[in-house]
N, C-alpha and C positions, 0 to 999 in steps of 0.2 A: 504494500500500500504506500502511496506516494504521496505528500503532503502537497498542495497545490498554491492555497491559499487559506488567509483568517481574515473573517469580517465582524470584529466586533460589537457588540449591542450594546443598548444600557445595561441591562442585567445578567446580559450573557453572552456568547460566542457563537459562529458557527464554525466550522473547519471544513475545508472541502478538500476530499483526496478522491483520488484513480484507482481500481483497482477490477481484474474482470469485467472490464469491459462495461465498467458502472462507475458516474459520479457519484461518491457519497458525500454525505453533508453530516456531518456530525455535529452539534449543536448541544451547548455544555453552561452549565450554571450548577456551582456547587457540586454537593452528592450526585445529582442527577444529569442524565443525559438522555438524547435521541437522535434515533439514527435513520437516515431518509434516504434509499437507493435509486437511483433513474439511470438507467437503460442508456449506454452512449449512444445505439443505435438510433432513439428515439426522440435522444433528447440533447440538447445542444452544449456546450460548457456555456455559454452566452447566454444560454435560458435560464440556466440554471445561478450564474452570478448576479440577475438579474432580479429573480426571486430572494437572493440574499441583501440587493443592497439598493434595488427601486422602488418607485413608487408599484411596481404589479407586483409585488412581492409585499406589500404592505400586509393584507390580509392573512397571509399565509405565516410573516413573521408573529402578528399579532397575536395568531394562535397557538404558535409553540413557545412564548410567551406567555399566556393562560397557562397553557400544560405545565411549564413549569409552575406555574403557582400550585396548580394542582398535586403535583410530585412532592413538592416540599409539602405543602399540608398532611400528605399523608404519611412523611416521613416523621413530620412532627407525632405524629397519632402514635407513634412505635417509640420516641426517645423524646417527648415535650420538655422543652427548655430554652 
C-alpha cells in the first residue's frame, strides 16, 4: 500500500493510498477510523480528491464527520470519562 496523499479536517484526517487496483481513503480521528475502497477502474484519482477537498465532497465529508461523532459516543459507552 502506497501513501498518496493527507487532507486534513477540522476534526480529522483522511489518507488516500493505492493498493489492488483501489483508491483507499482512510479517514482517522482518535481511537476511530474508516475505511472507503473505489475501484481505479471506475473511479478516477480526481474524483476521488475531489470528494476529499471540494465543494461535491461536502456532503459526503459531512457524514463521516457524524460517524465519527457516533464512534466516539459509543466508545465512550464502554470506558466514560
Amino acid at each position: 500500500m502506497r501513501i498518496l496523499a493527507e487532507y486534513p479536517q477540522a476534526d480529522f484526517r483522511f489518507v488516500l493510498f493505492t493498493a489492488n487496483d483501489k483508491w483507499i481513503v482512510k479517514a482517522e480521528a482518535g481511537a476511530c477510523e474508516q475505511i472507503y475502497k473505489f475501484p481505479q477502474l471506475e473511479v478516477s484519482r480526481d474524483e476521488v480528491e475531489a470528494w476529499l477537498q471540494h465543494e461535491s465532497g461536502r456532503a459526503w465529508r459531512e457524514s463521516v464527520r457524524l460517524r465519527f461523532h457516533d464512534m466516539h459516543a459509543s466508545l465512550n459507552l464502554l470506558a466514560p470519562g
